[in-house]
N, C-alpha and C positions, 0 to 999 in steps of 0.2 A: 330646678329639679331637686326633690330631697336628695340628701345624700347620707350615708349610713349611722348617722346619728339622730337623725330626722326618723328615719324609719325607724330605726330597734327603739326610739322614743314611742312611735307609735302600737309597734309591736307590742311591750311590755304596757303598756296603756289597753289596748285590746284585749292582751291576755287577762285580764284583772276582772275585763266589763263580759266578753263572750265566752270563756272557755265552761265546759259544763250545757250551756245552750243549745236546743236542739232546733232545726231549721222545720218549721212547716212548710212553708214555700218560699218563690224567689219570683221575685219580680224585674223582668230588665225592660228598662224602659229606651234604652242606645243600646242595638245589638253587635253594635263592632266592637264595644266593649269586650265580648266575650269571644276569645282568640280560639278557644279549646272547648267544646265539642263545637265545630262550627256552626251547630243551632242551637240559638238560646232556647229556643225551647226545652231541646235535649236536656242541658245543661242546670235549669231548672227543675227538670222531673227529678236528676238526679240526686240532687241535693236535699230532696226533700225526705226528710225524718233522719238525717243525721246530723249526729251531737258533736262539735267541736270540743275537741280535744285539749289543742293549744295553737298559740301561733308563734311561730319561727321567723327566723330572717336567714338569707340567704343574699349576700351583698344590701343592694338597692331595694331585692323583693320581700316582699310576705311571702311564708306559706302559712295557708290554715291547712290545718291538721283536723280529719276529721275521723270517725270512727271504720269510714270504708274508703274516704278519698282524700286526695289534697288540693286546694286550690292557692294556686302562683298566681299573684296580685303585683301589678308593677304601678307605681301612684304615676310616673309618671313627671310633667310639669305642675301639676295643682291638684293633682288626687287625693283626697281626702274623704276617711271613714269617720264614723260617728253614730252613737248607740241612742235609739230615741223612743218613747215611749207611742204604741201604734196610732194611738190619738192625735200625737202632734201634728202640726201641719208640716207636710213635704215641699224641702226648699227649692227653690230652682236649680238646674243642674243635676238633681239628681239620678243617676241612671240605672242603677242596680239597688233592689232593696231584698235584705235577709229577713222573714218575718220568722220571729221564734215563737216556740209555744208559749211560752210564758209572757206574753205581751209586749215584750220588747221589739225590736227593728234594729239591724245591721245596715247602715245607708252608706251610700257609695256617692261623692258628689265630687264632680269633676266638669267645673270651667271649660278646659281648652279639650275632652273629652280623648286625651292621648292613651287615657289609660288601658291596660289588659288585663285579664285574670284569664286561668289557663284552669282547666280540671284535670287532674290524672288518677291510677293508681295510686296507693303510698309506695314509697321507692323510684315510681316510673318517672318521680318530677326532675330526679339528679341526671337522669341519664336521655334526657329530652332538653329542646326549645322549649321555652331561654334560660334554662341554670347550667347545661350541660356545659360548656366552655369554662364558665366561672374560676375567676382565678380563687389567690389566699384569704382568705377573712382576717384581716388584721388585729381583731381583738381576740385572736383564739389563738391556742398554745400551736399552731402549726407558725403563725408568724414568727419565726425565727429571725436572726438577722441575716445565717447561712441561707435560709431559703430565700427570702430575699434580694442575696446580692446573685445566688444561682440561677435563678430566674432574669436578671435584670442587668449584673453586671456588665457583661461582656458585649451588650447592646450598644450601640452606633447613634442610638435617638434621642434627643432631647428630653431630659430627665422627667419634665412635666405634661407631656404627651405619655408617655411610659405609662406616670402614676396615674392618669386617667383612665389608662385603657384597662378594664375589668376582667380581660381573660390571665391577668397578672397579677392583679390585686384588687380586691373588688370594695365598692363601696365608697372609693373615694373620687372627691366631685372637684369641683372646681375652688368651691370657700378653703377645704382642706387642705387640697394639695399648695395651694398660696400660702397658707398659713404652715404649716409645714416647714417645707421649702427654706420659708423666713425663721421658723426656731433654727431650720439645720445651719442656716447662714449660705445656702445654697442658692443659685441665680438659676434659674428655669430649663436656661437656654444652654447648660452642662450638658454636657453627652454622658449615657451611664457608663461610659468606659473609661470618663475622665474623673472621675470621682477615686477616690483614695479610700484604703479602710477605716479610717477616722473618721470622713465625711459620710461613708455608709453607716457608720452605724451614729453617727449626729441625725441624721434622718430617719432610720430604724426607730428609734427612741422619740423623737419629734411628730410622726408618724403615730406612734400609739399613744404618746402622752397628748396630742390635740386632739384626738377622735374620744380620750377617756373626758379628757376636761368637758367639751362638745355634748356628750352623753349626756353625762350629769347633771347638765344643763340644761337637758330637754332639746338641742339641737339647735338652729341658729333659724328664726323667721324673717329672711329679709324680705320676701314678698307675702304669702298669702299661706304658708308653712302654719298648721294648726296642729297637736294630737289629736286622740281620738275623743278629748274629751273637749275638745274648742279651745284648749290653755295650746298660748305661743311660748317659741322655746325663747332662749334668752342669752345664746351664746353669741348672738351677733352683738352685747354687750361687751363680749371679750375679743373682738376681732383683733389681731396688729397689725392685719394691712388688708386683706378683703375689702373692699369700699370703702376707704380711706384715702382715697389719690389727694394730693395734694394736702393731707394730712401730715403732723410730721411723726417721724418714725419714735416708738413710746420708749425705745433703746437711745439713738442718739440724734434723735430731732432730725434727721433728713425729711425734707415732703416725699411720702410715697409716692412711689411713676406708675403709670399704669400703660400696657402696651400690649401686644397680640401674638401670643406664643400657640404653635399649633393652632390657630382659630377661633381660641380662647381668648378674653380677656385677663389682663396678668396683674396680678401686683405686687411690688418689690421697693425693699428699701434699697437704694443703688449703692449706699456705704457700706450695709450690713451683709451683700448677698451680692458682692461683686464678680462679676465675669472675670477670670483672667484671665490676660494677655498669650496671644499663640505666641511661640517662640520665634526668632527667625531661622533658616537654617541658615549655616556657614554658605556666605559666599550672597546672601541677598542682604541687600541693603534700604 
């Protein structure tokens, strides 16, 4: 599934090719695609003759920005947009198409076909299914390290179930919080109550310096992860331990282990991001 560097890749890639474009119609070709107005039909009338504005991120999601509405786009496992001229031929998968005046196409292609888009009001998308829960955005001035540990510290759970869950922190997936983890020198399987304020903010800092690196990078395509313009990202170049198992670690040569935290698959160098030992109390042996 993308994860928030995948998307604001594609975000800032969409911005560039749609904003300004006005929508004649919509074509949806998979109606469960569209979550929000429950008939695609609806949902097409509506859209038709308004001009995109901009598009936004919000965690995981899109929002397009439009002159009277907004549409919440979730990719999904394989969702994928792309701007194509009305001529070309229409690839397989495709399920939603934007046709603009100007001859251009907004296409929506999506393989395992998980994806949604929602329509609302402007304003009405923050305080509705699915952004309304949403936790922090980590690349924006709210991440702090105090909010951060406010939200997370005093938790009982396993530090890498935490970072996944998006009404906390939103955005980060499975590549990142592995990779992560491994800057902070953090083992997965820590409880947020056992973490110290040294290690919170190793994390803090770990946390926004691989999501910026990630960015930059266009996002990491280990499966089928494309922009909007067909360019794969490139940050699975810089993994140090995401699909690396039995790889060794590029700090001190250990083979990465790999193993199953919250449900997850995990990876960790076991030198670098060691568990440590419970205490005993007085009187066991």
């Amino acid at each position: 599934m993308p994860e928030l560097p995948e998307v604001e890749t594609v975000r800032r890639t969409l911005n560039e090719l749609v904003t300004g474009k006005t929508i004649s119609s919509v074509t949806v070709k998979l109606p469960r695609i569209i979550q929000r107005p429950a008939e695609p039909e609806v949902f097409a009338q509506a859209l038709a003759g308004q001009t995109i504005e901009s598009v936004e991120r919000r965690g995981k999601f899109l929002r397009i920005r439009m002159n009277g509405l907004v549409m919440v786009s979730h990719l999904r496992m394989e969702g994928r947009y792309g701007v194509y001229q009305a001529h070309e031929p229409v690839e397989l998968h495709t399920h939603v198409i934007f046709h603009f005046t100007d001859g251009t196409e907004l296409r929506y292609k999506d393989v395992r076909q998980f994806g949604t888009m929602h329509l609302f009001q402007p304003g009405e998308e923050l305080v509705q299914k699915p952004l309304m829960k949403l936790g922090i955005e980590p690349l924006s001035s709210e991440f702090t390290l105090k909010a951060m540990t406010d939200k997370l510290s005093r938790r009982t759970t396993k530090i890498k179930p935490l970072l996944l869950n998006q009404e906390y922190i939103v955005g980060l997936g499975n590549i990142y919080v592995d990779e992560a983890l491994h800057s902070a020198g953090l083992h997965p399987e820590r409880t947020a109550d056992s973490l110290k304020p040294a290690e919170w903010k190793r994390l803090h800092e770990a946390i926004h310096e691989t999501l910026e690196r990630a960015v930059e990078a266009g996002g990491s395509s280990i499966k089928s992860y494309v922009n909007g313009q067909g360019e794969m990202g490139m940050f699975q170049h810089q993994l140090l331990v995401y699909g690396r198992k039995n790889e060794p670690c590029t700090r001190c040569g250990t083979p990465i282990d790999k193993f199953v935290v919250g449900g997850r698959g995990t990876h960790i160098c076991s030198r670098c991001q060691r568990l440590p030992r419970v205490k005993k109390s007085s009187g066991e042996v």
